[in-house]
mmCIF file of the N, C-alpha and C atoms, coordinates in Angstrom:
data_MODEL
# 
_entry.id   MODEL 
# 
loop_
_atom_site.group_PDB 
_atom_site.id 
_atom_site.type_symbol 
_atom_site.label_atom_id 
_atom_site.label_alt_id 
_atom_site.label_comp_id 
_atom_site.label_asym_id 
_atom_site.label_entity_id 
_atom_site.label_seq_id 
_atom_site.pdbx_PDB_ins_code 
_atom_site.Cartn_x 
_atom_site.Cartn_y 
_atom_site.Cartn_z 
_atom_site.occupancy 
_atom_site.B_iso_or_equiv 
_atom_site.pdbx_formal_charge 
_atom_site.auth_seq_id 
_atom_site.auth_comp_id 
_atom_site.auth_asym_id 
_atom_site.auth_atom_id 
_atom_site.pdbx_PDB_model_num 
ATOM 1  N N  . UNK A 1 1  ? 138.189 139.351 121.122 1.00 0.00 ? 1  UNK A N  1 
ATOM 2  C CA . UNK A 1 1  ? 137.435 140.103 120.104 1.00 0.00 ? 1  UNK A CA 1 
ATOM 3  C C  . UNK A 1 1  ? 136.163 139.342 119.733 1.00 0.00 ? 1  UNK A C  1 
ATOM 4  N N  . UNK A 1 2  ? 136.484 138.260 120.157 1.00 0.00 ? 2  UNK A N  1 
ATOM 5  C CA . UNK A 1 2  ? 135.397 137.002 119.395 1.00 0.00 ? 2  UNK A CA 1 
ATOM 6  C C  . UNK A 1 2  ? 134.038 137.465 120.251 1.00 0.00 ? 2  UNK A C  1 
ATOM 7  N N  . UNK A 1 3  ? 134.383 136.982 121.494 1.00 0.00 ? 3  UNK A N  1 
ATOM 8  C CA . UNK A 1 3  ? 133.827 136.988 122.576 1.00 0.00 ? 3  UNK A CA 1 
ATOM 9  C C  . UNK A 1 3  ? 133.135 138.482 122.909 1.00 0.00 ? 3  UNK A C  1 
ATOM 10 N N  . UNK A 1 4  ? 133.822 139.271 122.517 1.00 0.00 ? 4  UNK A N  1 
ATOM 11 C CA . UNK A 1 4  ? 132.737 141.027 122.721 1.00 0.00 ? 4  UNK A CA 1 
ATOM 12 C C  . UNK A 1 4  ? 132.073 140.918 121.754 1.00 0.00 ? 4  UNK A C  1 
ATOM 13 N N  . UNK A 1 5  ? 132.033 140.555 120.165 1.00 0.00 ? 5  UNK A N  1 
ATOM 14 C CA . UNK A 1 5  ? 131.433 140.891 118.895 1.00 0.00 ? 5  UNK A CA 1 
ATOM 15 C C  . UNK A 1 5  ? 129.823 139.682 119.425 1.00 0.00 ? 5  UNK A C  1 
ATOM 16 N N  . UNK A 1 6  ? 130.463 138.810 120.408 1.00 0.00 ? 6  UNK A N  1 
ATOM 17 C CA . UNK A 1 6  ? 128.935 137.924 120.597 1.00 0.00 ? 6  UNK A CA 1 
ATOM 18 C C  . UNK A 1 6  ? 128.441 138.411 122.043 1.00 0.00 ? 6  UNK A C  1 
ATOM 19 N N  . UNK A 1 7  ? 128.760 138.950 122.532 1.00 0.00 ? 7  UNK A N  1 
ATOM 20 C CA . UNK A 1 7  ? 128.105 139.773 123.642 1.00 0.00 ? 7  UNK A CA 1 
ATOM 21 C C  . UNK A 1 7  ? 127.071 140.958 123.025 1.00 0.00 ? 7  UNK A C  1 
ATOM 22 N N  . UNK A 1 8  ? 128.148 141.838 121.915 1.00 0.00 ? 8  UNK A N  1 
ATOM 23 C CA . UNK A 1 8  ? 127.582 142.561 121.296 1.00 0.00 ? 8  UNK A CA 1 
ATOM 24 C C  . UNK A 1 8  ? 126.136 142.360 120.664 1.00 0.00 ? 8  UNK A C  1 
ATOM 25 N N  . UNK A 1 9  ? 126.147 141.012 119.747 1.00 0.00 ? 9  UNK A N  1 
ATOM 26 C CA . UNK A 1 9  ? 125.089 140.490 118.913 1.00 0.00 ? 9  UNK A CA 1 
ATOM 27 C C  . UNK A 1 9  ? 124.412 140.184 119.976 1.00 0.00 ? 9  UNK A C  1 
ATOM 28 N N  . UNK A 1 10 ? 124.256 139.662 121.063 1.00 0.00 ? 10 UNK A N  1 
ATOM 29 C CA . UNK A 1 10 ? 123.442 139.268 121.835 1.00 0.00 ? 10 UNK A CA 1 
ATOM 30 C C  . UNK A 1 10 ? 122.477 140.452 122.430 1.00 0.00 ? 10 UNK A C  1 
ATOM 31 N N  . UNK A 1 11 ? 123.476 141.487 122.659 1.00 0.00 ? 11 UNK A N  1 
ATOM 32 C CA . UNK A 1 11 ? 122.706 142.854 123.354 1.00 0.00 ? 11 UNK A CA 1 
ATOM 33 C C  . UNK A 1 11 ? 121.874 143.343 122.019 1.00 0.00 ? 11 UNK A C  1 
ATOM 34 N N  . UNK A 1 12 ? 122.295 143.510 120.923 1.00 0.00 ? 12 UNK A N  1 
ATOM 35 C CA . UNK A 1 12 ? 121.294 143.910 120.056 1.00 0.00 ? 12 UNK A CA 1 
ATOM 36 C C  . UNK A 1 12 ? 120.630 143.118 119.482 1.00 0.00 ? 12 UNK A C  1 
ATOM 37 N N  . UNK A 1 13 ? 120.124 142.178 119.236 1.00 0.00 ? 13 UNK A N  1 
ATOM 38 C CA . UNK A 1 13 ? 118.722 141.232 118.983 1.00 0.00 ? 13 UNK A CA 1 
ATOM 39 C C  . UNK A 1 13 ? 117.990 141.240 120.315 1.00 0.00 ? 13 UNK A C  1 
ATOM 40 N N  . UNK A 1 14 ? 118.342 141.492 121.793 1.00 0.00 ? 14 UNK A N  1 
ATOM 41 C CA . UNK A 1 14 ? 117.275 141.495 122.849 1.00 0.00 ? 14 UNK A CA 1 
ATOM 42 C C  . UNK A 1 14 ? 116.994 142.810 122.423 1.00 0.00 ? 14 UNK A C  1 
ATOM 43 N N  . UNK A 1 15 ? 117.416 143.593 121.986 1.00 0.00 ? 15 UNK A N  1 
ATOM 44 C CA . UNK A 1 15 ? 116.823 145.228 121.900 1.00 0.00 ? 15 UNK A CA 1 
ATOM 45 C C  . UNK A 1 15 ? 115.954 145.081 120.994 1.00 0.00 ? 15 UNK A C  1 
ATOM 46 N N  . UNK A 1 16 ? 116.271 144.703 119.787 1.00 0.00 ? 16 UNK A N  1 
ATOM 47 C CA . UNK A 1 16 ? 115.563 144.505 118.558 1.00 0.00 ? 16 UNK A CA 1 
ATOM 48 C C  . UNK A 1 16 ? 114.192 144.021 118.667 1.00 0.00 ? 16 UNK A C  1 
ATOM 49 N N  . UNK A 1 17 ? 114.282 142.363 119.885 1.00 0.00 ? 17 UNK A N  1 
ATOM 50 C CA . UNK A 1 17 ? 113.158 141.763 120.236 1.00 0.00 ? 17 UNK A CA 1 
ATOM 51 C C  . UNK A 1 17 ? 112.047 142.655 121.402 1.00 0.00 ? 17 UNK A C  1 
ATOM 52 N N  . UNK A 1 18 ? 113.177 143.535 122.162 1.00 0.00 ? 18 UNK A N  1 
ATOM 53 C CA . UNK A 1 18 ? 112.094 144.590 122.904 1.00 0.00 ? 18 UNK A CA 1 
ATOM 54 C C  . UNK A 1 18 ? 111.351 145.829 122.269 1.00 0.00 ? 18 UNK A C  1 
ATOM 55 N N  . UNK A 1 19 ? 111.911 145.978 121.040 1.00 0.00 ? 19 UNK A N  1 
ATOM 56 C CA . UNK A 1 19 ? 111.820 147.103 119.947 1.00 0.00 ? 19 UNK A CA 1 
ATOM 57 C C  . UNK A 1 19 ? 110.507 146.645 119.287 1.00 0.00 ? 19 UNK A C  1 
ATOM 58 N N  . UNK A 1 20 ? 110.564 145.690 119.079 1.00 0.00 ? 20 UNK A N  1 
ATOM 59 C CA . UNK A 1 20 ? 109.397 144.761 118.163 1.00 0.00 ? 20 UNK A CA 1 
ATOM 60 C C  . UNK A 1 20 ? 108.337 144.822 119.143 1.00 0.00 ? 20 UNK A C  1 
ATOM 61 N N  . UNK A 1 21 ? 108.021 144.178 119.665 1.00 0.00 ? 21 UNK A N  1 
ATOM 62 C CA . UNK A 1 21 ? 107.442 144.071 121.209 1.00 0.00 ? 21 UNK A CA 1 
ATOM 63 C C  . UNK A 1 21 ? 106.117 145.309 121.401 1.00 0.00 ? 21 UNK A C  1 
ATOM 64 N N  . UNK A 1 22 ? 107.218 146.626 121.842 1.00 0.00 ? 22 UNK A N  1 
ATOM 65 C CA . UNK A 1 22 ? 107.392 148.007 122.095 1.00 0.00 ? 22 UNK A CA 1 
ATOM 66 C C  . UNK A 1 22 ? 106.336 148.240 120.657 1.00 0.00 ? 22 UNK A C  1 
ATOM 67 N N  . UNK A 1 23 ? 106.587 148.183 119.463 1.00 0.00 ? 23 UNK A N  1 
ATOM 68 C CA . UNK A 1 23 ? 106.060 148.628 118.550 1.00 0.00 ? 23 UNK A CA 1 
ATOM 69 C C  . UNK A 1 23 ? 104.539 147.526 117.763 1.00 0.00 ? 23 UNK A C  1 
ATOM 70 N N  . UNK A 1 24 ? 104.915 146.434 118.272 1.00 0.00 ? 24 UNK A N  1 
ATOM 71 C CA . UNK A 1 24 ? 103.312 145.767 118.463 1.00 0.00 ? 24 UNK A CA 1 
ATOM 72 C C  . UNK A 1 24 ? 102.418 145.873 119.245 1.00 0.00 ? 24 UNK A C  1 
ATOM 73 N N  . UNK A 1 25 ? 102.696 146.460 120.540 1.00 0.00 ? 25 UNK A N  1 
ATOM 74 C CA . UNK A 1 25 ? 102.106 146.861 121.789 1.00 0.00 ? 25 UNK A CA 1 
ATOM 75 C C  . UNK A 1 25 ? 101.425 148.978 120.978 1.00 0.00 ? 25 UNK A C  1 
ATOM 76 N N  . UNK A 1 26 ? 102.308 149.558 120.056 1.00 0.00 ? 26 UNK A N  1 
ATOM 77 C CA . UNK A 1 26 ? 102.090 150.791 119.703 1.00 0.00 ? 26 UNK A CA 1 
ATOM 78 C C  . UNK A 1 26 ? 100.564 150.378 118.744 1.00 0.00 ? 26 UNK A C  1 
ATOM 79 N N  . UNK A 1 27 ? 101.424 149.744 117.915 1.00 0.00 ? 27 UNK A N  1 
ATOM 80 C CA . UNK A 1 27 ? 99.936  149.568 116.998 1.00 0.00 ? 27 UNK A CA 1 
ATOM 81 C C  . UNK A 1 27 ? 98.665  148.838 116.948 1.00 0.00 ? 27 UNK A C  1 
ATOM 82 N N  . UNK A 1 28 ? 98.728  148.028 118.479 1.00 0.00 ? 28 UNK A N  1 
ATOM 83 C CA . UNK A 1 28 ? 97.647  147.521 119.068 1.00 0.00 ? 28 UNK A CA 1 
ATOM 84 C C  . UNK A 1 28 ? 96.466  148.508 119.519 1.00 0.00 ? 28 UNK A C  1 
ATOM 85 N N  . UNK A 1 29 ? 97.221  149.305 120.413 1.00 0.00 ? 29 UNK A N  1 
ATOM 86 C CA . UNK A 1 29 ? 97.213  150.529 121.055 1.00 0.00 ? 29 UNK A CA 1 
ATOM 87 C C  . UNK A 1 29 ? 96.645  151.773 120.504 1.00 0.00 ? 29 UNK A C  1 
ATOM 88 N N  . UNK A 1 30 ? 96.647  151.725 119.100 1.00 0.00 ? 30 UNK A N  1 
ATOM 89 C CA . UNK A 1 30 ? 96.643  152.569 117.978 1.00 0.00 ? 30 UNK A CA 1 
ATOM 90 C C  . UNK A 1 30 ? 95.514  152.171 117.240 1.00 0.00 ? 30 UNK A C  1 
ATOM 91 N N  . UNK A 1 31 ? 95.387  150.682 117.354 1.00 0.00 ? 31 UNK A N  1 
ATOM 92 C CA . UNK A 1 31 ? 93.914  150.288 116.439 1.00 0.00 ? 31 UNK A CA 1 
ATOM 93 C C  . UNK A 1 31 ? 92.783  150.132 117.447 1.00 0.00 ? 31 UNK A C  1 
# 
């Protein structure tokens, strides 16, 4: 259980960090 809940956290902060990314690249893009 340990071990999926940190697989888990791991898959969502790289999303989060591609999300961020994704949305600094929008409002670059935008100005």
């Amino acid at each position: 259980m340990n071990a999926f809940r940190n697989s888990s956290t791991e898959k969502s902060s790289w999303r989060v960090a591609v999300e961020d990314v994704l949305n600094i690249n929008l409002n670059l893009s935008s100005v």
